[in-house]
Backbone bond lengths (Angstrom), bond angles and torsions (degrees), N, CA, C in turn:
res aa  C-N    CA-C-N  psi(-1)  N-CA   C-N-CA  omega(-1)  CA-C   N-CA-C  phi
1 X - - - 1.470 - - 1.525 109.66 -
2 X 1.333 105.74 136.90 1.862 98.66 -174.88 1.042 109.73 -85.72
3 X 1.280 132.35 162.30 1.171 138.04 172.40 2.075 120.08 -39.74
4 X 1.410 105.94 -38.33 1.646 87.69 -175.49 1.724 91.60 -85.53
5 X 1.104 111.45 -21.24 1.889 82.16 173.78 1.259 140.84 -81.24
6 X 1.583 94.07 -4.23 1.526 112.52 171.19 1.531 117.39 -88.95
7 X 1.143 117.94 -13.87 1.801 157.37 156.52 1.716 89.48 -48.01
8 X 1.132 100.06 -80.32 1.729 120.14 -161.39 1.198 117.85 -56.61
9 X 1.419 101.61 -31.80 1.848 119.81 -156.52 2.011 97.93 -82.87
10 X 1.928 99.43 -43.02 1.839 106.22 171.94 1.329 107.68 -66.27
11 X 1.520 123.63 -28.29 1.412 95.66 -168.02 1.320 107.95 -111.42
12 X 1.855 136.40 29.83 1.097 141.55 153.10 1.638 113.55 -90.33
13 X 1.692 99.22 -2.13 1.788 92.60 165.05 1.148 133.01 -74.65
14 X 1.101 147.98 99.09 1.127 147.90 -153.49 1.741 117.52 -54.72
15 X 1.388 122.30 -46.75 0.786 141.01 166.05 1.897 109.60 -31.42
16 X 1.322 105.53 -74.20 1.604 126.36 165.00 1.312 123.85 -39.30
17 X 1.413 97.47 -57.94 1.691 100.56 -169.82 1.795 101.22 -81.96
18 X 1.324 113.52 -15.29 2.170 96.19 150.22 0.808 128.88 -74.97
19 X 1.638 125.40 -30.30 1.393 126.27 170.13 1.373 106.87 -71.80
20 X 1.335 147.25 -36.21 1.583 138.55 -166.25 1.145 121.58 -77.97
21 X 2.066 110.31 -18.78 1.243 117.39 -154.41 1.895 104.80 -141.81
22 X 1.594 88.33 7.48 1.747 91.46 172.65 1.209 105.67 -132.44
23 X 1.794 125.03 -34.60 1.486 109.45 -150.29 1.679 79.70 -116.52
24 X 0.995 142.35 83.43 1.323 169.82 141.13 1.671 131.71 -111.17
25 X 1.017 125.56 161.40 1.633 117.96 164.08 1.151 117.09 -62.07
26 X 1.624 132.81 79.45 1.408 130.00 179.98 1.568 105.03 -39.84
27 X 1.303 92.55 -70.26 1.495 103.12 -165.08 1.744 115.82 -55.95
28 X 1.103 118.83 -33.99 1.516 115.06 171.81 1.619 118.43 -85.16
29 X 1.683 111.40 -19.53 1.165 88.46 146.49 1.378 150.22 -133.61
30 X 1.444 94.27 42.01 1.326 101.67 174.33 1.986 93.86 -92.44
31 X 1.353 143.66 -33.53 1.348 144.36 158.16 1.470 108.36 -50.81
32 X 1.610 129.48 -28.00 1.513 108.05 159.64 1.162 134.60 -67.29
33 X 1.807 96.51 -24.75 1.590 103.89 -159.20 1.617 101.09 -84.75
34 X 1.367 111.57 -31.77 1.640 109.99 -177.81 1.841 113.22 -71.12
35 X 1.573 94.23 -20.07 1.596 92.31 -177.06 1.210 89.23 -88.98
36 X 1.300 149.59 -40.90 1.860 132.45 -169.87 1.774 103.40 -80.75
37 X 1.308 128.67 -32.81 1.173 126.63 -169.79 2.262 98.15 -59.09
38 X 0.928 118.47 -42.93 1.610 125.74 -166.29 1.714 82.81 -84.80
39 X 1.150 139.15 27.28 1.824 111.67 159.68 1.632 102.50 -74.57
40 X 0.921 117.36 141.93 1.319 132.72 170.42 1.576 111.75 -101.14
41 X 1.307 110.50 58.04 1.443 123.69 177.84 1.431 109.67 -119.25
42 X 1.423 128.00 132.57 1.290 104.95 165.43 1.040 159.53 -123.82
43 X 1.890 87.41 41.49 1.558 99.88 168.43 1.714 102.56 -82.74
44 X 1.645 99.18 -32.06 1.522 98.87 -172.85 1.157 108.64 -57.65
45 X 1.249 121.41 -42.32 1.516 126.97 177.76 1.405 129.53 -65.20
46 X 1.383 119.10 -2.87 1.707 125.74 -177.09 1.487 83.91 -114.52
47 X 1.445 153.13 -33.05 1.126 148.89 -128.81 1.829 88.64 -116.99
48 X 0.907 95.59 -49.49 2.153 100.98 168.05 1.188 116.94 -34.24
49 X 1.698 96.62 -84.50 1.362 133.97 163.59 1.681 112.84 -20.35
50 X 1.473 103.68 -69.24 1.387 101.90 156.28 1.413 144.81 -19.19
51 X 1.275 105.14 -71.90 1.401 140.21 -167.34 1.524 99.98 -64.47
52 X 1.493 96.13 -63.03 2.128 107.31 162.79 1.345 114.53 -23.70
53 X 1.900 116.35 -68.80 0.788 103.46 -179.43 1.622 131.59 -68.24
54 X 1.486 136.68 -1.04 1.177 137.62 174.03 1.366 114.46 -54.10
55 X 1.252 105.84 -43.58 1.957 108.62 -177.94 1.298 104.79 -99.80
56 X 1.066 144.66 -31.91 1.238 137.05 153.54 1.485 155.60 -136.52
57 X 1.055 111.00 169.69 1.773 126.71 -162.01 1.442 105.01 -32.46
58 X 1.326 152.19 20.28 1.449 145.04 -125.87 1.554 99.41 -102.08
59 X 1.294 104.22 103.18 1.686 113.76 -157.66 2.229 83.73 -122.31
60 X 1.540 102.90 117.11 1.203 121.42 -163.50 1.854 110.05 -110.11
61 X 1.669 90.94 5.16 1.654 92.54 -177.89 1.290 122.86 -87.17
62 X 1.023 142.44 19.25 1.398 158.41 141.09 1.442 122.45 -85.38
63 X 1.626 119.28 -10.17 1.459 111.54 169.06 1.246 117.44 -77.40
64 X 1.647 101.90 136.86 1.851 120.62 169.70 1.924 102.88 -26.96
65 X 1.411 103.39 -72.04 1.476 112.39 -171.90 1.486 110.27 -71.20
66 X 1.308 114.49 133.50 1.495 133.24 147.38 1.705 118.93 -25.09
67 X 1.930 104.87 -76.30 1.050 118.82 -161.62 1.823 103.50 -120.77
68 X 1.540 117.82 163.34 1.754 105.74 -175.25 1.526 86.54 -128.39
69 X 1.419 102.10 157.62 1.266 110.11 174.12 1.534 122.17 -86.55
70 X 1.414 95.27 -2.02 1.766 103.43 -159.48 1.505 102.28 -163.03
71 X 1.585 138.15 150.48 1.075 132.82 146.53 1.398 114.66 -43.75
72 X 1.245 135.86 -48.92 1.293 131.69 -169.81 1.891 96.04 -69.20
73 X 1.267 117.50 -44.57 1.754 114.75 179.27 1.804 109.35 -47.25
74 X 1.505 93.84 -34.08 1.585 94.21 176.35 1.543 120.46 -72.98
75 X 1.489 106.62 -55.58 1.502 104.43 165.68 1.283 113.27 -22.91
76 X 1.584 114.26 -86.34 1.534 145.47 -162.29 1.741 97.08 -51.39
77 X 1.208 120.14 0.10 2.086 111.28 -174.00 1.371 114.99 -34.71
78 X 1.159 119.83 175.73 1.167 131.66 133.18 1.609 105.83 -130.16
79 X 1.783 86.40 172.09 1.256 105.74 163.86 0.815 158.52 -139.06
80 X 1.018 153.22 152.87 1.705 169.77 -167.37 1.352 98.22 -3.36
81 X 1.431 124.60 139.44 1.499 116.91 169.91 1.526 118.55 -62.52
82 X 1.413 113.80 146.44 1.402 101.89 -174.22 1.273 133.47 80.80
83 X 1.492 115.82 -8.18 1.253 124.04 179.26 1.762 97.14 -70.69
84 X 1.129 126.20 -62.15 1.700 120.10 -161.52 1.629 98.80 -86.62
85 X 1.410 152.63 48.00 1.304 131.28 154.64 1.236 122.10 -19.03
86 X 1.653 104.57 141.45 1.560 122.74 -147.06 1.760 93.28 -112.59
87 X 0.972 118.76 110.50 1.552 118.88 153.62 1.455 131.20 -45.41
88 X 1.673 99.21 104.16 1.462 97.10 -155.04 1.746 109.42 -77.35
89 X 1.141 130.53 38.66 1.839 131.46 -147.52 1.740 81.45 -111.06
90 X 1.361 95.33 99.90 1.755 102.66 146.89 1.355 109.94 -32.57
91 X 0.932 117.75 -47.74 2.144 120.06 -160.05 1.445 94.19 -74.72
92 X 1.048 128.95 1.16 1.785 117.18 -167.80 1.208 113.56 -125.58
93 X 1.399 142.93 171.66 1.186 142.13 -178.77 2.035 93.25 -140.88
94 X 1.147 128.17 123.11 1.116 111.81 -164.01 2.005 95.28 -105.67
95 X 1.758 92.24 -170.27 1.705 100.61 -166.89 1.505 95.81 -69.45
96 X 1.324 129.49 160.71 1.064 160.05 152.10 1.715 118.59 -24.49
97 X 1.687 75.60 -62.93 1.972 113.30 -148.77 1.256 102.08 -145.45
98 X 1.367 102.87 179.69 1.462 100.93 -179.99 1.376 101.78 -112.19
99 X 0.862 150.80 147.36 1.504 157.31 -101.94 1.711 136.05 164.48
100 X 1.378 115.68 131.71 1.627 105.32 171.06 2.008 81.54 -108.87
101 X 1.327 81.36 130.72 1.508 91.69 -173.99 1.512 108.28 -89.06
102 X 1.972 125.75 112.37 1.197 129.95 168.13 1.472 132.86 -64.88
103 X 1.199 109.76 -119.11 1.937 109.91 -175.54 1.958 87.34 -92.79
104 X 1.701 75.20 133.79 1.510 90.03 176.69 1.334 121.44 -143.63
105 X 1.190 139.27 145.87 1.857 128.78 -163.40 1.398 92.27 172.60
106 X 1.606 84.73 -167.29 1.328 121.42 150.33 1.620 128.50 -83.00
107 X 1.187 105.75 117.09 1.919 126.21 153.78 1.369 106.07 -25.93
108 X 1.771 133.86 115.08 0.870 114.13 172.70 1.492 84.20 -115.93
109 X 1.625 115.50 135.42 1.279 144.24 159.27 1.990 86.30 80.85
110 X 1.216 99.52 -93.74 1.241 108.82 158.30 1.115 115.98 -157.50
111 X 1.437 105.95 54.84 1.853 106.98 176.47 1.977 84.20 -102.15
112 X 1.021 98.66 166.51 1.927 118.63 150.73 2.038 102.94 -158.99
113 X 1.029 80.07 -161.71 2.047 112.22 -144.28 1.121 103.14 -113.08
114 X 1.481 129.63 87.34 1.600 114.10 126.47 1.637 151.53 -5.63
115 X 1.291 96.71 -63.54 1.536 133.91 156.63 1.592 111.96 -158.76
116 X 1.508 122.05 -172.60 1.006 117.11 174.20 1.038 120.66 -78.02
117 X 1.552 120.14 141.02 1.090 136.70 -155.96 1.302 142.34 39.88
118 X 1.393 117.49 30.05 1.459 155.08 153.39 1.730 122.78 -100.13
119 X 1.491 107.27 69.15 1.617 107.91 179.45 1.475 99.96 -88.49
120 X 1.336 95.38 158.96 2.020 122.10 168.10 1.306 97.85 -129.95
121 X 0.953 103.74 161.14 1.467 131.28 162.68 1.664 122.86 -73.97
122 X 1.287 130.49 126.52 1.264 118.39 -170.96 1.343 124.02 -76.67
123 X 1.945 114.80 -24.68 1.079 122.79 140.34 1.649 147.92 -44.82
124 X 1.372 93.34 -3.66 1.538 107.46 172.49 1.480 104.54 -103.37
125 X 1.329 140.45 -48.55 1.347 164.03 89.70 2.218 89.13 48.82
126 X 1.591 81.73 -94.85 1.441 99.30 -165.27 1.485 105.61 -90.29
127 X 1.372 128.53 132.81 1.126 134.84 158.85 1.507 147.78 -85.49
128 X 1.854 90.08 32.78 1.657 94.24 -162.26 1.990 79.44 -159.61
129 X 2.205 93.29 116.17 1.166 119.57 -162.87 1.740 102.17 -58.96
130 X 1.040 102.37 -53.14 2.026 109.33 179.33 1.354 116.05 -49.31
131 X 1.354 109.88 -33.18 1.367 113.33 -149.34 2.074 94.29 -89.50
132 X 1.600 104.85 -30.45 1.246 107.07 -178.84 1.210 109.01 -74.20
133 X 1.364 126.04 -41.60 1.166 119.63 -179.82 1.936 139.27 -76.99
134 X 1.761 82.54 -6.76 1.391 99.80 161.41 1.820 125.17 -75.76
135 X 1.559 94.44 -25.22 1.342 111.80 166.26 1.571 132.72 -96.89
136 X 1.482 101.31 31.84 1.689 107.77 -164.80 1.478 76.39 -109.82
137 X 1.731 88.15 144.66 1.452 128.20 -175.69 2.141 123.31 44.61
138 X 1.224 109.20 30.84 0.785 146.27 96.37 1.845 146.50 57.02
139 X 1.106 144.87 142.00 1.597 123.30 158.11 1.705 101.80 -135.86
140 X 1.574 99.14 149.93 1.536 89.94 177.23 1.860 79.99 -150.44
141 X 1.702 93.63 170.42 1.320 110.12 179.40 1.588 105.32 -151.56
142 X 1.742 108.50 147.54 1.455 87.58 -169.00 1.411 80.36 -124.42
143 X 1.372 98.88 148.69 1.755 116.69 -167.84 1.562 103.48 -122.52
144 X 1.207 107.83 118.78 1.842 119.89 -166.60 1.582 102.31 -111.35
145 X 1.292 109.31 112.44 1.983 122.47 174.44 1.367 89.75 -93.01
146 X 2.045 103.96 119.60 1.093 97.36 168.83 2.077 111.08 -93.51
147 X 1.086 107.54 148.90 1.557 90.57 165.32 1.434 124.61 7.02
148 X 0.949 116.54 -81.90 1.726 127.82 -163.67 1.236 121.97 -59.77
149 X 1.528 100.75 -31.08 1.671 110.24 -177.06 1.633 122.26 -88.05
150 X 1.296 118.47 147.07 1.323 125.53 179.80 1.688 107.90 -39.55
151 X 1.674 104.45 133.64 1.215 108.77 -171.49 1.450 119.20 -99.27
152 X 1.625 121.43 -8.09 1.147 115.07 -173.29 1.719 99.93 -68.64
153 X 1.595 105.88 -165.69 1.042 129.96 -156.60 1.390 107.27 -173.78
154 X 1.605 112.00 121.51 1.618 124.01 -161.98 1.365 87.64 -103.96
155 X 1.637 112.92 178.19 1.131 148.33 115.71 2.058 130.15 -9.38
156 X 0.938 137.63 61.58 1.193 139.07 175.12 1.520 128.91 -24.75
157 X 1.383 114.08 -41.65 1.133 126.60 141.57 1.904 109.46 -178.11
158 X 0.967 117.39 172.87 1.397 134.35 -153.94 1.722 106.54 -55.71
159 X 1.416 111.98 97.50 0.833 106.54 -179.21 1.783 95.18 -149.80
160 X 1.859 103.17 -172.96 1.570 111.56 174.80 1.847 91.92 -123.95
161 X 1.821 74.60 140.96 1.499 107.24 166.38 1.453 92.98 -62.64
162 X 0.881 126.27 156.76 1.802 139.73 169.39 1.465 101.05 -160.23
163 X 1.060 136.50 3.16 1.717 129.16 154.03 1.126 111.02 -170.06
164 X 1.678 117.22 146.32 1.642 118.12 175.47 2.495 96.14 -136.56
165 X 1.431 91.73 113.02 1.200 106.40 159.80 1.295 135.40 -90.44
166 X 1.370 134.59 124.33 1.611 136.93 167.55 1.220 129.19 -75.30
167 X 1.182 135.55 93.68 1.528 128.44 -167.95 2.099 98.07 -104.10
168 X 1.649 103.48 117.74 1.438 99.35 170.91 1.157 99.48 -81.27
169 X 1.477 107.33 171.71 1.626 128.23 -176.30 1.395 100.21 175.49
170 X 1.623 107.14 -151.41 1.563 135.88 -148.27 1.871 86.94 -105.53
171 X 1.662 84.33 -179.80 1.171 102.30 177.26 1.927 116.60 -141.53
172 X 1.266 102.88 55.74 1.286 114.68 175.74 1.125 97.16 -55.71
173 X 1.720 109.74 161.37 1.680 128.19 159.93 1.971 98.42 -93.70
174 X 1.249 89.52 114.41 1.675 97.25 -179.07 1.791 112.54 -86.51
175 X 1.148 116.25 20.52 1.573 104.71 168.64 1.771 118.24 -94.66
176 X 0.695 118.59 164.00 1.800 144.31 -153.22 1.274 110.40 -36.20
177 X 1.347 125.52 -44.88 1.280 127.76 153.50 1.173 140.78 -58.95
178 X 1.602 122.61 -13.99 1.475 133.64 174.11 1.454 105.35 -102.19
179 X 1.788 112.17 -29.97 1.689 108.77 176.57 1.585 94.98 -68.13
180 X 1.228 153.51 -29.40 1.397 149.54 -138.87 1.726 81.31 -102.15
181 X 1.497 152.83 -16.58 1.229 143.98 -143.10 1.671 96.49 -138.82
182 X 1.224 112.74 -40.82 1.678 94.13 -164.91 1.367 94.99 -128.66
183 X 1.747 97.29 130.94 1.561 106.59 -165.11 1.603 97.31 -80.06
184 X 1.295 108.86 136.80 1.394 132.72 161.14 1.315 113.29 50.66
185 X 1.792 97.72 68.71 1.196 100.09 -149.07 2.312 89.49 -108.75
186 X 0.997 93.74 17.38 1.681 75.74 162.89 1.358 113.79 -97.97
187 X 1.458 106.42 -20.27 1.543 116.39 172.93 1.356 116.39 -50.77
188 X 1.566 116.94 -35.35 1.684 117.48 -162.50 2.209 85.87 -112.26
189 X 0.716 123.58 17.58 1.492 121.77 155.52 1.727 138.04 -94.85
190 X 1.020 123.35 129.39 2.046 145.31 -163.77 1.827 69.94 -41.60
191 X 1.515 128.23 128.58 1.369 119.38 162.49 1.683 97.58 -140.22
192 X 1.439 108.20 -163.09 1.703 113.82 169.60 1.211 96.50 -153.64
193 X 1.453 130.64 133.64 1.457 108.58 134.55 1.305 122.80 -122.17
194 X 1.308 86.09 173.49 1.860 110.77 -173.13 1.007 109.96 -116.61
195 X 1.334 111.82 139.63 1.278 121.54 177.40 1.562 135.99 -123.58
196 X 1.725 125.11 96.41 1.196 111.76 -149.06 1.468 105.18 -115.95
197 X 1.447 100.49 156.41 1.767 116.25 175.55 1.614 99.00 -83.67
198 X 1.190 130.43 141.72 1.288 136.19 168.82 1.852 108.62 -85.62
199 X 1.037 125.58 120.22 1.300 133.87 -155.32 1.734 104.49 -88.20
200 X 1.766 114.67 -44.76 1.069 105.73 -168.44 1.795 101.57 -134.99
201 X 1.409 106.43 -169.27 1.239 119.91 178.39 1.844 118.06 65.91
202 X 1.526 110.36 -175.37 1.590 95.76 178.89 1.401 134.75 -75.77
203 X 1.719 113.64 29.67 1.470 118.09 169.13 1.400 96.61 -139.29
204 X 1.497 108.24 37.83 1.986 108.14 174.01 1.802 93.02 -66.74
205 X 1.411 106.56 151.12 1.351 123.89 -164.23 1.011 112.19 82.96
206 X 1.329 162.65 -57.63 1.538 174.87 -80.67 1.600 103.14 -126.27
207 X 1.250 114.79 138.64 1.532 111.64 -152.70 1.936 75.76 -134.96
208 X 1.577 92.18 140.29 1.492 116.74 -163.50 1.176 84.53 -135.23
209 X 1.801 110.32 173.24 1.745 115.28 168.83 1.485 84.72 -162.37
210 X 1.561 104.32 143.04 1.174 126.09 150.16 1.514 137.21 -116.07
211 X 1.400 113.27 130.00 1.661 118.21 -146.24 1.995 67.75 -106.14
212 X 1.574 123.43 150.02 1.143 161.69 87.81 1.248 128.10 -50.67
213 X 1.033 110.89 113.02 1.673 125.01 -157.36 1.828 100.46 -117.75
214 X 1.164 116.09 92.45 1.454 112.26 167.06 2.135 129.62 -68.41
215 X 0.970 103.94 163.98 1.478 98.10 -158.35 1.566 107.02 -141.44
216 X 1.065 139.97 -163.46 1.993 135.15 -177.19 1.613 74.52 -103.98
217 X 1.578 71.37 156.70 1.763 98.74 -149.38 1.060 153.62 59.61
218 X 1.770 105.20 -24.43 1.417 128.51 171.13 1.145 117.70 -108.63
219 X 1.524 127.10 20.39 1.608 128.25 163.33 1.624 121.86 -47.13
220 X 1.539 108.90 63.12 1.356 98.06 177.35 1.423 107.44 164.54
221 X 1.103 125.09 119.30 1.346 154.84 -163.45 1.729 101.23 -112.79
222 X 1.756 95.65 144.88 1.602 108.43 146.65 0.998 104.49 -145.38
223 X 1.966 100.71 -174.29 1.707 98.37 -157.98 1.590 81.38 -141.12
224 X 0.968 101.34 159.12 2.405 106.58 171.68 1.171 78.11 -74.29
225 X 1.302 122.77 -78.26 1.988 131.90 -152.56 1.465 116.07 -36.49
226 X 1.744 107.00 -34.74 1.260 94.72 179.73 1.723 122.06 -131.93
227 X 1.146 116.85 151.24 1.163 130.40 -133.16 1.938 105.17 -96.24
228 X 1.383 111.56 27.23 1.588 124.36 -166.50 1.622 102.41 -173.82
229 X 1.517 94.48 173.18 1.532 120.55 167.74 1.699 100.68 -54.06
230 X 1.494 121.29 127.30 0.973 96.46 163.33 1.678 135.83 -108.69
231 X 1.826 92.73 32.05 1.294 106.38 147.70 1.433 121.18 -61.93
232 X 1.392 110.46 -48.34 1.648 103.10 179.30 1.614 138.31 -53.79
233 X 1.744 91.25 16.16 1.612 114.08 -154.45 1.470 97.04 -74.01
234 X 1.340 110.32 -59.56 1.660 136.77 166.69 1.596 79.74 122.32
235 X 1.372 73.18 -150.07 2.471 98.41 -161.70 1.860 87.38 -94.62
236 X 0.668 145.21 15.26 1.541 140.39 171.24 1.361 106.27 -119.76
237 X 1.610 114.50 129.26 1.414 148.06 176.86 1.804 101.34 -45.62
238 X 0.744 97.66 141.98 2.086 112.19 -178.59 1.359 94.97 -106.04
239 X 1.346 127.88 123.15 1.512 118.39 160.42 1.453 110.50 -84.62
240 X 1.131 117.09 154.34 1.607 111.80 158.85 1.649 106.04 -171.87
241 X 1.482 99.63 -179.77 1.569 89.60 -167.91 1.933 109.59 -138.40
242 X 1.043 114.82 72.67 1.186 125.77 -179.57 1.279 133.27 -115.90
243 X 1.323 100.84 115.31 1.848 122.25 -175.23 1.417 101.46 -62.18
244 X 1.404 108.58 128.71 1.566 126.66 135.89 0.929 140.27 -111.30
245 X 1.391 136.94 152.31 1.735 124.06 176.79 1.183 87.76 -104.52
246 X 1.994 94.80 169.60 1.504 102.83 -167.73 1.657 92.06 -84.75
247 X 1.486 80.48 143.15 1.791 116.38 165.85 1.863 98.66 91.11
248 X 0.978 110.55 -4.70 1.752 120.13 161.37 1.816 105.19 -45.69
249 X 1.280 100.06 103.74 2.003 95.46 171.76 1.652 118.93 -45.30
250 X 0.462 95.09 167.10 1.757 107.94 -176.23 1.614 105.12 -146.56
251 X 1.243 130.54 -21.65 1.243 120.59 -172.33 1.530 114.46 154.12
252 X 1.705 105.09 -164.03 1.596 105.46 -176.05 1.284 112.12 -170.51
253 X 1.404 120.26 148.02 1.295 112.68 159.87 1.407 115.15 -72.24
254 X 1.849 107.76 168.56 1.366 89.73 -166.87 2.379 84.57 -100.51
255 X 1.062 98.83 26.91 1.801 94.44 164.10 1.690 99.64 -169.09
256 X 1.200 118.95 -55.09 1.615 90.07 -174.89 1.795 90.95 165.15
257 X 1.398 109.68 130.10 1.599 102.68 156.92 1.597 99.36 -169.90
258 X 1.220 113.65 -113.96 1.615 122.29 -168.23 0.889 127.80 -136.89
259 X 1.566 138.17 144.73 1.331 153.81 -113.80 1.623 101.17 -175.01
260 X 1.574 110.26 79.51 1.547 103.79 161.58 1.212 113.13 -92.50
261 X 1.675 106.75 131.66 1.786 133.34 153.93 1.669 110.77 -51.55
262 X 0.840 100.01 145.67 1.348 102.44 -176.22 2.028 108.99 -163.20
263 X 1.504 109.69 106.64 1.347 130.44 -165.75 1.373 111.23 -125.98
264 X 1.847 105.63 143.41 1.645 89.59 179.88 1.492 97.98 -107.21
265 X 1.432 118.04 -178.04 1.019 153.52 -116.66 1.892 86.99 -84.09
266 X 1.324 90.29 136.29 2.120 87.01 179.24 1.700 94.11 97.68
267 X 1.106 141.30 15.95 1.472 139.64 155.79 1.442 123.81 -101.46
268 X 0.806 144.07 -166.21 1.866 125.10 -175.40 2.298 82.43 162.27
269 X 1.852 82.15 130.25 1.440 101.12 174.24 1.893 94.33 -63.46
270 X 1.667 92.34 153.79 1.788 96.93 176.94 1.280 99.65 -98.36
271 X 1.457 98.21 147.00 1.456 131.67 -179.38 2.030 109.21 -23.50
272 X 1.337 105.90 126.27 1.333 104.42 176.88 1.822 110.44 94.81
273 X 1.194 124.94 -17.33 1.306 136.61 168.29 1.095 110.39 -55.95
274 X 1.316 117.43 108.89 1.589 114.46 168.54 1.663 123.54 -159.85
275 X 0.798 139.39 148.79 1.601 160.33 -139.83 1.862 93.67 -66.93
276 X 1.207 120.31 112.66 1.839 114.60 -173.76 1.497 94.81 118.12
277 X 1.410 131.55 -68.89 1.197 124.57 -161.47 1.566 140.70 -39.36
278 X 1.293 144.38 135.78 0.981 114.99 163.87 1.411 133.75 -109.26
279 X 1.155 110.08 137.10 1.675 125.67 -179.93 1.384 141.08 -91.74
280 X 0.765 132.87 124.89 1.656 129.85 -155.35 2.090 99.04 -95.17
281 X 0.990 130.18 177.02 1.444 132.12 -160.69 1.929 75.72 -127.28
282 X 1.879 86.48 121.27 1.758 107.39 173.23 1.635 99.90 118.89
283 X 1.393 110.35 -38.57 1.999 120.53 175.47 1.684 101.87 -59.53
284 X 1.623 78.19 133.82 1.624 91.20 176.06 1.588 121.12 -40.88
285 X 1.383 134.14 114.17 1.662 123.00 -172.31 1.963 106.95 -105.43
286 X 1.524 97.52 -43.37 2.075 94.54 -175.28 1.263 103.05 -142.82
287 X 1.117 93.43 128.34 1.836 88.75 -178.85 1.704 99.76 -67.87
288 X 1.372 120.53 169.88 1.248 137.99 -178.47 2.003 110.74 -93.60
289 X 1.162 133.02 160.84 1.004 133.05 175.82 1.503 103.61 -59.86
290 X 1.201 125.30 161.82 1.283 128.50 162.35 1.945 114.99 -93.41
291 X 1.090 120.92 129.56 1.155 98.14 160.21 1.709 151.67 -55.41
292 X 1.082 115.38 112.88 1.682 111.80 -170.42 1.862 117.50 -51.01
């Protein structure tokens, strides 16, 4: 067995990969890893890079840039024009990000799914009473960036930001094995949400939100719209009022985690959506209400 499959083979144990990636100093090291990931050295930077690729798929031929200045420059890429085509269907609201898509449905009342049989409350989730209850009963989808994959995060479809919230917290590792262990655990994770008006098509007016869910290593978000950390936001909602078109970036993690959809009631995931899959950011994600 070569070395990366013997790499691959320890950290698909479940057992292991909670202990390596939960019962550790989240918090100190997910603040080492963002301060060593930005050295602008480049042995450090081929030797990272490296190492990255041992556990995973990290396929770099679709990035804009040639060369990175930094592991973290690599994370943070973009890419190539044309790489994510945008689904031009008024009726749809497409993915975010690119994504292995988790528990996905319908909002019941206003509970949703972690995994199966692990509900939260969306009010724990979201920190703003109107906004949950505009989204009770419901569709949501939770969209999981693994490592390897491009971290930005577009526009869903053409709408205005009209608020961005900071919720502090933890720094769990949110992939499949830690959602199966710690109940309602995006609730107790560093997240933001946003909250957008849909601008056009047959759910113009219709107010959506997207939760960014930070994770160890990935404690830390930015936004185009706004002009700082948006830790420095505090526990009070930011109003603001900024148009995007769909598939327009909005931002990125600075490594990779999760991105819950969040729709009210009269939206429905599009055909073929389902819990395992993976999705690219611009692919059809919920269809839109129809008009009556």
């Amino acid at each position: 067995m070569t070395l990366r499959a013997t790499l691959r083979s320890l950290a698909a144990n479940e057992d292991l990969n909670f202990l390596l990636t939960n019962r550790i100093p989240r918090r100190l090291a997910t603040r080492f890893v963002g301060w060593f990931s930005k050295i602008e050295q480049p042995l450090v930077r081929d030797l990272s890079i490296a190492a990255w690729r041992l556990f995973t798929d990290l396929d770099l031929g679709e990035a804009k840039a040639a060369r990175f200045r930094s592991m973290h420059d690599c994370f943070t890429r973009e890419l190539k024009d044309g790489a994510r085509p945008i689904d031009p269907g008024e009726g749809v609201m497409v993915s975010p990000c690119d994504a292995i898509v988790g528990a996905c449905g319908p909002v019941e009342g206003t509970r949703v799914f972690q995994v199966k049989g692990f509900p939260y409350d969306l009010a724990d989730l979201v920190p703003d009473r109107a906004l949950v209850d505009s989204l009770r009963d419901g569709t949501f989808a939770t969209l999981r960036l693994t490592s390897a994959m491009y971290h930005r995060f577009h526009a869903p479809h053409a709408a205005t930001v009209e608020a961005v919230r900071y919720v502090s917290g933890d720094t769990w590792n949110v992939n499949p094995i830690a959602l199966k262990r710690v109940e309602a655990l995006f609730t107790k994770n560093e997240r933001a949400c946003l909250t957008l008006r849909l601008d056009e098509g047959p759910a113009a007016g219709a107010t959506i939100a997207l939760v960014p869910v930070a994770a160890i290593l990935v404690a830390s978000l930015r936004f185009r719209f706004l002009d700082l950390d948006p830790r420095r936001l505090g526990a009070e909602p930011v109003s603001c009022s900024v148009a995007v078109k769909r598939g327009e970036e909005m931002g990125w993690f600075q490594h990779g985690s999760t991105i819950i959809v969040l729709a009210p009631k009269g939206f429905a995931l599009c055909e073929g959506i389902a819990e395992g899959m993976r999705i690219r950011m611009g692919e059809r994600l919920m269809a839109l209400p129809r008009p009556s």
